[in-house]
Structures are given as C-alpha cells and as structure tokens.
N, C-alpha and C positions, 0 to 999 in steps of 0.2 A: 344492124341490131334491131331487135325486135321490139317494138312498146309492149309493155305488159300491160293487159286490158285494150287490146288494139280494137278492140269493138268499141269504147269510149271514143278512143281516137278515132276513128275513123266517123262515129256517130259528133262529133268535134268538127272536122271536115266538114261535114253535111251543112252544119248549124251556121257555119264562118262561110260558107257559100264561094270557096276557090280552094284551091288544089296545091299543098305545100310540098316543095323537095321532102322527097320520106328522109332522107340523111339531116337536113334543116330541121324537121318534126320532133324528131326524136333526140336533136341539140334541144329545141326550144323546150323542151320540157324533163329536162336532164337537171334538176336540183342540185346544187352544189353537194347537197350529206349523200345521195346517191353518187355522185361521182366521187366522192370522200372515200365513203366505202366500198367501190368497186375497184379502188386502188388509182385513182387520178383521171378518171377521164374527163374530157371535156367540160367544161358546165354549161349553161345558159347565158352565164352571164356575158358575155361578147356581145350577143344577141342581144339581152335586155338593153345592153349601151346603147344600140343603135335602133333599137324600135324606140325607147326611149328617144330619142333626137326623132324620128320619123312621125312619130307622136306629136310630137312637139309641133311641127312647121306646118302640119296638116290641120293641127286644131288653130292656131294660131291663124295660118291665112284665111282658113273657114270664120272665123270670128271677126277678121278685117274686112270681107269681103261684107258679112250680115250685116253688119255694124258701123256703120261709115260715121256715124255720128260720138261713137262715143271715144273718148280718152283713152290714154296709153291704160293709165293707171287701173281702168275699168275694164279695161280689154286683158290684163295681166289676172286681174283678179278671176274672170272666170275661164281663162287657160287653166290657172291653179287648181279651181276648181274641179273642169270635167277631167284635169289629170291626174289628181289626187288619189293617194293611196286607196281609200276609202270607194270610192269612184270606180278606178280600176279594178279593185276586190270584188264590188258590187257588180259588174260586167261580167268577170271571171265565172262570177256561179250562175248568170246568166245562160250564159253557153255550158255549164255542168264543164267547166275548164280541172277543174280540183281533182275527181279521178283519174284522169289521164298524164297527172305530174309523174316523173318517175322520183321518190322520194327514197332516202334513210331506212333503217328502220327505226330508229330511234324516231323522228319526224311523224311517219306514219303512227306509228304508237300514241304519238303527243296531238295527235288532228290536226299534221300538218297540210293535208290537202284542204282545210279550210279556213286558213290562218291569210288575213291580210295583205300579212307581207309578200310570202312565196306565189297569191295568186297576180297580183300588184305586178311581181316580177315574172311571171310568166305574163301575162298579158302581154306587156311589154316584148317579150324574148319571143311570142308567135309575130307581134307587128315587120319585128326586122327579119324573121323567117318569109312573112307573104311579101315581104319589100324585094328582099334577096331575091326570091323564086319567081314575082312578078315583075318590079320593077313599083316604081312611085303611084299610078294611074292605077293600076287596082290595090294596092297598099292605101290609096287616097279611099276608095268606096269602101274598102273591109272597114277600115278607123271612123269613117262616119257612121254608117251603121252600126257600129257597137258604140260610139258614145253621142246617140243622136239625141237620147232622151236627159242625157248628162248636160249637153249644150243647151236645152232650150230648160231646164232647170237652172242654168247658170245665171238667165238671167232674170232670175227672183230669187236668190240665195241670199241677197242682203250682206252683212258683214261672213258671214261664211264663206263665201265665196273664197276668201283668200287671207287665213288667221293673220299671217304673219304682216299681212300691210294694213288689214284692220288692226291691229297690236300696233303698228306703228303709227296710224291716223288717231287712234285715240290715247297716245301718251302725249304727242304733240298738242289735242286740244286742251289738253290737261295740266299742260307746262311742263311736262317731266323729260327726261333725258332719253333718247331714243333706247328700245330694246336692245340687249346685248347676248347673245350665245355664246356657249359653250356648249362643246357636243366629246360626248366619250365611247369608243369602241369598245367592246367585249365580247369573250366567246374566239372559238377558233373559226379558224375564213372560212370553211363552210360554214357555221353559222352563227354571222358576226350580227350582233343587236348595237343600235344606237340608242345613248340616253343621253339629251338636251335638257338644258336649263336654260331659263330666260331672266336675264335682273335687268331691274329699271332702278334708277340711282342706286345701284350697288345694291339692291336689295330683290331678293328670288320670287318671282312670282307666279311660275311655272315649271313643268320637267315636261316629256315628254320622251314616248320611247316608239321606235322604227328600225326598219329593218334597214335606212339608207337616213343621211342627217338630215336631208330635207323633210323627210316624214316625220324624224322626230321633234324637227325644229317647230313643225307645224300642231304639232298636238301639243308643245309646251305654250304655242302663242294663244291655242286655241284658252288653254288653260287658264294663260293667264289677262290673257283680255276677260274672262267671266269673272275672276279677280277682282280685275281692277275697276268694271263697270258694276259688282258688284256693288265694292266700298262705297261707289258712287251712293247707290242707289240708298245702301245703309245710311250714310251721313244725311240722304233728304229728308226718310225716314224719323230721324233723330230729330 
C-alpha cells in the first residue's frame, strides 16, 4: 500500500533519522476511521501497544540512570510527564507527523491530523515500528531524541509534572479522602473518547476527556487539583 503524501513520509523519515519497514510505516500510521472506512484493515493500534511499553522502559531507565538521587515517586512524576499526551502531541508536530497520518474522512474534515490524541497515538505506533524494524538499540536513540527537551523540562515542571499524584499529595495534606475515578467510553472503536471524573469525599471536582483513560484521568486531576488549591487560596483570602 501506498502512503498518500508519501513525500511527507518520506520527508518523516529524514527528520526521525532511521529507516522504518515500508509495510510497519504504513501500519503505523493507519488511523483507526481510515481502516474503518476502507472496510477493516489493520490499525495502528497493535503498534501504539507496544511502542507505548517501548516508550515507557527507555524513558524510565534514562531517568534512573540521570538521577540516582531522587525517589521513586519523583522519578514517576516525570516519566508521566515526558510521556504525556500533551508531550507526545507536542513531538508529533515537531517532526510535521500530522500530514502523513492516513485519516477518515470525517477525521480529516474535523483537523484530525492535529488533534492530540491521534498524534499522541501515532507517536507511539512509529516508536514500536522503529523497535520492530530495528530492534531496542536504535529504538533507545530515536525515543531520546524526540523527547530530549521533554526530559530536561521534567525536571522544573513542579506539580505538573504528574496531575494525578500531585491530586493525590495535595488531598492527603488536606485531610481529605484519596482521589477516586470513574472513566466512561463513547463513540464507536474507531473513534472511542474517554470522559473521567474525579471525586474526593464523594463530591466531583474534576472531568476530563482523552482519547485513552489515562489521558482523561489526567486532565480531570489536572482540573481538579486547581480546584481544590484554589479554595485554598479563596479561604486565605477571606
């Protein structure tokens, strides 16, 4: 199969500095609503599973290795961080990843080549393409390179760094009952949305929406830690 805009692609290539199986390439940027409507094919998502986990061990030992001194808990936070939605999207348009998705049309009509989540998921679904085609050893250099400036950012993020356990350190100095979710799918599986809610003593202090629960869990903690350190700040006020 052929990429449509193979001059993208291939100007993709150039930019990511190694050379992907063309049959991998063209998985990894296979959109769910495009294999929807071309009657089933393939999607990305296989791929995003496991660049997703590739992502993961490569940012992670890189952070163990820099950082010998600090805590699990601080070490988790800016994993979170340089792997976060928000993160990977901002990567994606780095490399001009967006044109070379193979999209819907519905998707394409709607700006799907610039939507968070689909570039979030392609990043990911090229990582387990250059792992697949290379092996770990240059899948380790591609992943550091593209989130080199995310990692040494991580470590001046402050509570950003990671909503969901800053939400959880600031209910506990607070007294209050740990964060609880609820997350709800919608939409058909090509293109399924997640909406998260967050309540602290039974009471909602966040939503949040993503394309995967982890994203949305994280935009509702983001939400509602500004919430809740808010109130704070109202009641000193007062």
């Amino acid at each position: 199969m052929t990429i449509p805009g193979q001059a993208a692609a291939d100007a993709l290539i150039s930019r990511l500095g190694v050379t992907i199986d063309p049959d991998l390439l063209v998985l990894a940027l296979t959109h769910r609503s495009f294999a929807y409507e071309a009657g089933g094919l393939p999607t990305n998502e296989r791929l995003e599973f496991l660049g997703d986990s590739v992502l993961g061990i490569i940012v992670t030992d890189r952070l163990y290795r820099d950082h010998p001194d600090l805590p699990e808990g601080e070490l988790a936070k800016m994993r979170a961080a340089t792997v976060s939605q928000k993160a990977l999207s901002e990567i994606a348009r780095e490399v001009d990843l967006g044109p070379c998705i193979l999209l819907g049309k519905g998707e394409r009509t709607t700006g799907g080549a610039d939507k968070d989540s689909i570039l979030c998921d392609a990043v990911e679904a090229i990582i387990g393409a250059v792992y697949l085609s290379h092996g770990i050893d240059v899948a380790r250099d591609v992943v550091l390179n593209l989130v080199d400036g995310h990692l040494k950012a991580a470590a001046t993020s402050g509570v950003a760094l990671d909503w969901k356990t800053s939400l959880q350190e600031a209910c506990a100095e607070r007294g209050k009952g740990a964060p609880l979710y609820s997350c709800e799918g919608d939409g058909p599986d090509h293109a399924r949305t997640f909406t998260a809610t967050v309540t602290i003593d039974g009471e909602a202090y966040g939503t949040g929406v993503g394309s995967a629960k982890k994203y949305a869990e994280q935009e509702a903690a983001a939400e509602a830690y500004k919430v809740l350190v808010g109130m704070d700040a109202s009641a000193t006020r007062a």
